[in-house]
Each structure stands twice: as C-alpha cells, then as structure tokens.
N, C-alpha and C positions, 0 to 999 in steps of 0.2 A: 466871580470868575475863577474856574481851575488854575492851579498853580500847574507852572509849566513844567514836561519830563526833566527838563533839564535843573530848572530850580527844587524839582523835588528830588534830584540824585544828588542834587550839589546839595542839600539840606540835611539830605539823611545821614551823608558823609561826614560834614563839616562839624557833628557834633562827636565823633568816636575815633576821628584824624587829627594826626598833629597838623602843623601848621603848613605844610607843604603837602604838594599834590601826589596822592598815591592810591593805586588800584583798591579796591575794597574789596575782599573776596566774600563771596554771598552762596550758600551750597543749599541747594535743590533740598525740601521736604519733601521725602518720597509718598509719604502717606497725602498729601495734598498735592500732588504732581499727575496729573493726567494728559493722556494723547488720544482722541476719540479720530477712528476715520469712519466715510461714509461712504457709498457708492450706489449707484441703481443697478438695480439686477432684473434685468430684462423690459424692464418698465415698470413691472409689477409692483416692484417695493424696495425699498431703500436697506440696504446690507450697513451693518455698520460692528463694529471693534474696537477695542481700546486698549491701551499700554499702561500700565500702573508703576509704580515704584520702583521710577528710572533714578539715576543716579545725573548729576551735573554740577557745574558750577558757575556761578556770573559772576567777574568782575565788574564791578562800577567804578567810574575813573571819575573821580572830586572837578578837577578842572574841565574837562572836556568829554560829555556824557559816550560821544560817538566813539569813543575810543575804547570803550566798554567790548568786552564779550562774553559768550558765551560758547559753553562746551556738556552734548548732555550725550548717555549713551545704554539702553539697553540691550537685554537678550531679545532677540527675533522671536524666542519660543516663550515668553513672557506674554505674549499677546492671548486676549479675553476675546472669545467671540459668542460665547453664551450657547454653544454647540457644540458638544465634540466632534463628530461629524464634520463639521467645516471649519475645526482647527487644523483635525487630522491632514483633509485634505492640501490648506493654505502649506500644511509643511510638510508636503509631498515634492516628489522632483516636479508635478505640471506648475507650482509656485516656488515655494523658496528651499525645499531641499535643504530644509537647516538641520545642523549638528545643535551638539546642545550649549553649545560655544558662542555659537554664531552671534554676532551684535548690530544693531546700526546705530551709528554717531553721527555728530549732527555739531561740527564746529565753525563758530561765524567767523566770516571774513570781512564785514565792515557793518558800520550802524548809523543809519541817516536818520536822525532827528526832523519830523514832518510834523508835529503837530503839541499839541499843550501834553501830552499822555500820551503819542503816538512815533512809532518810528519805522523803518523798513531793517530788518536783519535779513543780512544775504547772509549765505554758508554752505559749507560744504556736508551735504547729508550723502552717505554710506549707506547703501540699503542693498540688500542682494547682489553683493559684491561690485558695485556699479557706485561711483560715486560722481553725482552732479551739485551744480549751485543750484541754492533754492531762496527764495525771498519769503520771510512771514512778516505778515504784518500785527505788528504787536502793539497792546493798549498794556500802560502801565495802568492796575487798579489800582492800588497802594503801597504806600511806603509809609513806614515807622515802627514805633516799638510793639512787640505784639501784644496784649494785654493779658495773656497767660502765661508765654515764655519770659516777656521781661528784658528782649533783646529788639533789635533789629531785624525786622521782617519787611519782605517787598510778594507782592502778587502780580505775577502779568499773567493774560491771553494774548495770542497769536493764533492765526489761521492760513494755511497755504492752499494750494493745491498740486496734487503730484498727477502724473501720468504714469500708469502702471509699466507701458510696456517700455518707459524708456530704463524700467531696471529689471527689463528681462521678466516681468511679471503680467503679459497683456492674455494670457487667455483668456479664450473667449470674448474678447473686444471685440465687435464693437455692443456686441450683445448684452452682456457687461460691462459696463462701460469704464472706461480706458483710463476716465478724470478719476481719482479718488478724493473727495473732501478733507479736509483734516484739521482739527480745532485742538488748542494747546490750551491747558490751562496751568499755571505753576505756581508754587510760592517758595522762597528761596528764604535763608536764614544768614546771618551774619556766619561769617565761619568764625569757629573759636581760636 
C-alpha cells in the first residue's frame, strides 16, 4: 500500500524540523519544472505549448499537510510553441499583447487532501490581466532525498483546465476551442 500525502509530507519534514510544527519551504527546480497546454484547432489537430523555467515556491506545513502552499510565476513571453509564427501571433494584441514584463502567477488559496498522493489546490491564477480561481488536481510523485543533490526533493503533477475566453483570450472560439488542457509537471528542492 502507498504511504499516504500526508504521511509522506509529515515524513519528509519530521527528519530536517525541530520539534514543533513549521512551514518547510521547498523552491521550484526550474530546469525540471514544466507547464505544457493543449487545445484543438479546428478539429484537425491538437495545438499545443509549453512554459519552462518558471520560478515558485511550496511551503509544506509538518502538522497539517492542507495548510501547505504554493506560489509559482513566469514571463507570458517565456512561452515555447515550436513556431515563430504562432508565438508571434499569441503576443499580438488579437491574444495577449504582452510587454516583455508581463507575468502570470498562480498563488493557492487552500489544499484539500483527497487521496493517499492526491489533493485539490484551488488559487488564484493571473493570466492576461484577468485573475480567476482555478482548481489542479495534483498527484504527489515523490518525496525524499534526491540521490545526486543530497537534499530534500519532492515531484508533483497537476492538471486543470482553463477557458480561454474568460481571460479575454477566446479568439476564434468556438473554432478553436475555448477549453485549453494543461498538464504541470514540477519538482521543488528544499530551500537552503
């Protein structure tokens, strides 16, 4: 049987914490931190992008896993679509009109423990200046020490889905379609 999220936050904790309960802070490995989205385009074939070497950090809280969060945030203009062409486009005013500034963060506001590995993070994502709550649904893959750094490492995925045009991003809906996929992959390091 899997050890449960909570026994594996409470485990990972309880060997690097002193005796009372405190945040643990855990920072995003950018180089192993991915955000892939996907969409249909027209029917014909599946569009899809990705976000690399974002920047965040997880608290894990020893006594009480839910109390945990997260906070992660890049540039808009960071984004891979393996086209110029249809980057150009995406950061054009008919989509996001981004400067070279521009960001979206993505900070949670609660964490409900559903399953041995599993949980719901709701939060607040910032995305083309429009900020709504979003729920992912995340599987912890591991926790423990990493076998090359020597520290403290944890892996999750998560997966949502967004609707483009409620951030002002729906051209061409319904053509294009409106849902975009979006699959998280991360691993986070103990912070020093």
């Amino acid at each position: 049987m899997k050890p449960s999220l909570t026994a594996l936050v409470l485990a990972s904790t309880a060997l690097v914490t002193p005796a009372f309960a405190a945040p643990e802070a855990y920072t995003l490995d950018p180089s192993h931190s991915q955000i892939v989205f996907s969409y249909n385009h027209l029917g014909f074939s599946t569009g899809t992008g990705m976000f690399s070497g974002f920047e965040g950090q997880i608290q894990f809280d020893q006594e009480d896993p839910a109390a945990s969060s997260v906070t992660v945030s890049f540039p808009v203009r960071s984004m891979l679509t393996g086209w110029q062409e249809r980057f150009d486009h995406f950061m054009s005013p008919d989509f996001f009109d981004a400067s070279e500034d521009e960001m979206v963060t993505f900070t949670s506001t609660s964490i409900e423990v559903t399953g041995e590995t599993t949980a719901l993070i709701t939060g607040d994502l910032t995305l083309n200046g429009v900020t709504k709550p979003v729920v992912l649904e995340a599987t912890l893959n591991q926790i423990g020490d990493h076998p090359m750094e020597g520290k403290p490492w944890a892996g999750f995925d998560a997966t949502t889905t967004l609707i483009r045009s409620d951030y002002n991003l729906g051209l061409f809906a319904p053509y294009v379609s409106d849902e975009v996929t979006v699959q998280i992959s991360v691993e986070a390091m103990k912070a020093e």
